[in-house]
C-alpha positions in Angstrom: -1.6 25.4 -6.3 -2.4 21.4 -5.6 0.7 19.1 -5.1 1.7 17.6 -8.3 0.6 13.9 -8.6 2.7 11.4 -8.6 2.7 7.5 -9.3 4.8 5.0 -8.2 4.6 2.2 -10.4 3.4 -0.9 -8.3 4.8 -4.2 -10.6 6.2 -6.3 -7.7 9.5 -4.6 -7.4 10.8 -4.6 -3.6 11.4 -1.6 -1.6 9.2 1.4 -3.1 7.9 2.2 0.0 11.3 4.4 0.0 10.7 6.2 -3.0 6.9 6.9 -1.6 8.0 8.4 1.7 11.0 10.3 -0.3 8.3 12.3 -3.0 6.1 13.1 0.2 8.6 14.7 1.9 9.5 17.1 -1.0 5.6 18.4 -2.0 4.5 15.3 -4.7 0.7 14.0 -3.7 2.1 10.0 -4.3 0.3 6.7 -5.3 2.0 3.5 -5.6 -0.7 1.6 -8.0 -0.4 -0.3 -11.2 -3.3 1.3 -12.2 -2.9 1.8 -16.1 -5.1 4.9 -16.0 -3.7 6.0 -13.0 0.0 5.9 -14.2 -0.9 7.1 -17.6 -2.6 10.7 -16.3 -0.2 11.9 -13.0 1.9 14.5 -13.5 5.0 12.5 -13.1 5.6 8.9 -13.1 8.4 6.5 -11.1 9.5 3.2 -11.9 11.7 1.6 -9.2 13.7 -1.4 -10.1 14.9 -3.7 -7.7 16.7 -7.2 -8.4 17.1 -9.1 -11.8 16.9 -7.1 -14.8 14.7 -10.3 -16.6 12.7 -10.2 -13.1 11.9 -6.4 -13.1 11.1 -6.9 -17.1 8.3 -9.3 -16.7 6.4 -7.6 -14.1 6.5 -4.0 -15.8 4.6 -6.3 -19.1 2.6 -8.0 -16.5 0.5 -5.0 -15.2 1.3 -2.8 -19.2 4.1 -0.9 -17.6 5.7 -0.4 -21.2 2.5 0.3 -22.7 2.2 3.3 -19.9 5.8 4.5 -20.3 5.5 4.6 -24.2 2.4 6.4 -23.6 3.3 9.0 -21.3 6.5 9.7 -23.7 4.7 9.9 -26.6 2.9 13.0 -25.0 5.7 14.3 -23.4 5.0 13.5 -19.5 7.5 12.4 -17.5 8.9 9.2 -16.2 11.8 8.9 -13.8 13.5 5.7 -13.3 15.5 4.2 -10.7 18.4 1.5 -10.3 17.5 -1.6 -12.2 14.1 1.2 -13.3 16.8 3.1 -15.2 18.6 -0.2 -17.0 15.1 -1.8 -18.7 14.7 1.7 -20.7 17.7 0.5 -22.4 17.6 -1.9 -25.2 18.8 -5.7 -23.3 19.8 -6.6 -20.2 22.2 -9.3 -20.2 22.9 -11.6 -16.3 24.3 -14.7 -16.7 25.1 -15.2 -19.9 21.0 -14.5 -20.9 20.0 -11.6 -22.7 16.7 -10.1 -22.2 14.9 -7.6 -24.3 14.2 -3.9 -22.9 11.8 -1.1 -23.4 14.6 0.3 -26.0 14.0 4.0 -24.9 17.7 4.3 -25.9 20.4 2.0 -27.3 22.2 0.0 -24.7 23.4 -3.0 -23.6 23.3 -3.0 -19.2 26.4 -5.8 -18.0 28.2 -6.3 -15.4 30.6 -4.3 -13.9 34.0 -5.3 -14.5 35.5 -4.4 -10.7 35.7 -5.0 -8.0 34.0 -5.4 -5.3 30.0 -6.4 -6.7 28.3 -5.3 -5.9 28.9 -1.4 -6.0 27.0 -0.5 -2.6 27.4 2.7 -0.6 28.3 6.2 -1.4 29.7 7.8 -4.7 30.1 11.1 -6.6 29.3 11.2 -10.0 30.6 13.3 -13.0 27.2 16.0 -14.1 28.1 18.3 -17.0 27.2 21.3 -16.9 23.8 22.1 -18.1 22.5 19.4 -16.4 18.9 20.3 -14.8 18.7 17.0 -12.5 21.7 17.8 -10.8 21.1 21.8 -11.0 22.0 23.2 -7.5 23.0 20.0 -5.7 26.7 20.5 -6.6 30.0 18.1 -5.6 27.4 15.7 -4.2 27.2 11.8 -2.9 24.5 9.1 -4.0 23.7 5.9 -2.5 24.4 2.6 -5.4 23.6 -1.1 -4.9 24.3 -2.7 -8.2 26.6 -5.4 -9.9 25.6 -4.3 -13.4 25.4 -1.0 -15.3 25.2 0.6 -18.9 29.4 0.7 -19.7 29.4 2.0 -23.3 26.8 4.5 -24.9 25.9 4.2 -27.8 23.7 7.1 -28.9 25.8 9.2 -31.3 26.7 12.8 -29.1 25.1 14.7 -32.3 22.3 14.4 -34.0 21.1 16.9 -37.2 17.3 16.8 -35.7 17.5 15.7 -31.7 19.2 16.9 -29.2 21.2 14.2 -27.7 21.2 13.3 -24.0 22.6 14.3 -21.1 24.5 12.1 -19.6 26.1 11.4 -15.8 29.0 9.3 -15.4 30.5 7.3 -12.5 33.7 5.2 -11.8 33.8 2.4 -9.4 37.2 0.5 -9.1 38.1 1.7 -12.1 35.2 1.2 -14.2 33.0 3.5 -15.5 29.4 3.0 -16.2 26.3 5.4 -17.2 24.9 7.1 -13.4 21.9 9.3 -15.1 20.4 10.2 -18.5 18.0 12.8 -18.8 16.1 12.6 -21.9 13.5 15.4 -22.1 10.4 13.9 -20.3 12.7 10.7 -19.3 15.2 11.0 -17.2 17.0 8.6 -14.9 19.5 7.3 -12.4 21.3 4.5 -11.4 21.4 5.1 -7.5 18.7 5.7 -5.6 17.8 9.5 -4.6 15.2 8.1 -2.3 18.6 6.3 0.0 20.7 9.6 -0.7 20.3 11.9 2.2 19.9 15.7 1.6 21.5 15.3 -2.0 19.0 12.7 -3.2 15.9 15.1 -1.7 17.4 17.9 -3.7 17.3 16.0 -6.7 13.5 14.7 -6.2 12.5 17.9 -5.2 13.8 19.3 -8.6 12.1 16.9 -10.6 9.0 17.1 -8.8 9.1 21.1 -9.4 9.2 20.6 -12.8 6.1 18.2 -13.1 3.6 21.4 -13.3 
C-alpha cells in the first residue's frame, strides 16, 4: 500500500518545514504547496499557523485556503490544523482590540489568555476524555505551546438531536483554561504543535496519518 498523501498548506506561514519533516518521519508522502488542486485531492491536509491571527487569515484567502478547507469538509477528507491553524477555523480572532472574521468551522471567539506569563511556551499536559481517537494510546502525555491567545469559552452546545458534538481537549496555564484540541469528524485540531512534541507529538501524527486511508 502507497504512503498516504499529504499537503502542507504553503500560505506564507513561518516554520512548516517542521510539520514536513514531522509527517515524513511517521509514513505520510508530504507536499508543502498552495496548490488548490493539490490541497483539495491528498488524502490528508495541514494547515500550520504561525503569528497574528489577522496575518495567518489573509494568506489562507490569498492562495483559496478556505475555499479548499470548505471543500475537503464538504466531502468528508480531512484537515488538521495547528497553533494559530487551529484558531482561524473558529468564528473571529480578536488581538488588540480588532476583531477579524474566521472560517466559522465552529462557534468561537480565540482571545487572549488571561495569565501569566504570555506567552504560554514550553511543555504541558492536557485533559483528553476518553474516547478521544487523536490522543488514543499516547496516554499522561506532554505537548509543546507557543501562544498568548486561545479559544476560552466553547460555545457549541455538548448535545445536539442530529450531530454528534465534538470532542474536546482542555488545558490550564496559570490558571486559565483554554480549548487544546477539537476533533470534529474529518477536522480535527490542536493548539500546540505535535511536529515540536517529541515522541508524544509523533504518536499523535502517526495516528492521524493512519487514518487518512
Amino acid at each position: 500500500m502507497s504512503a498516504p498523501q499529504v499537503v502542507v498548506l504553503d500560505y506564507g506561514s513561518g516554520n512548516v518545514r517542521s510539520a514536513v519533516r514531522a509527517l515524513e518521519r511517521v509514513g505520510a508522502q508530504v507536499t508543502l504547496t498552495a496548490d488548490y488542486a493539490a490541497a483539495s485531492d491528498c488524502d490528508g491536509l495541514l494547515v500550520p499557523g504561525v503569528g497574528a491571527f489577522a496575518a495567518c487569515m489573509a494568506g489562507l484567502r490569498a492562495v483559496r485556503g478556505h475555499e479548499v478547507i470548505d471543500r475537503r469538509l464538504a466531502g468528508g477528507r480531512p484537515v488538521l490544523g495547528v497553533c494559530v491553524g487551529m484558531q482561524v477555523l473558529f468564528e473571529t480572532g480578536v488581538e488588540h482590540g480588532v476583531a477579524t472574521p474566521g472560517l466559522g468551522e465552529w462557534p468561537g471567539v480565540v482571545e487572549q489568555l488571561q495569565a501569566p506569563p504570555l506567552p504560554h511556551m514550553g511543555w504541558n499536559t492536557v485533559q483528553a476524555p476518553p474516547g478521544s481517537q487523536l490522543f488514543a494510546g499516547i496516554g499522561d502525555a506532554r505537548f509543546y505551546f507557543v501562544h498568548s491567545y486561545g479559544v476560552r469559552t466553547w460555545l457549541m452546545p455538548d448535545e445536539h438531536p442530529i450531530f454528534h458534538p465534538p470532542t474536546l481537549t482542555w488545558c490550564e496555564h496559570g490558571g486559565d483554561r483554554f480549548v487544546a484540541a477539537v476533533e470534529n469528524g474529518p477536522l480535527v485540531a490542536t493548539q500546540f504543535h505535535p511536529e515540536k512534541s517529541g515522541d508524544a507529538g509523533a504518536e499523535l501524527l502517526r495516528g492521524w496519518v493512519g487514518r487518512l486511508r
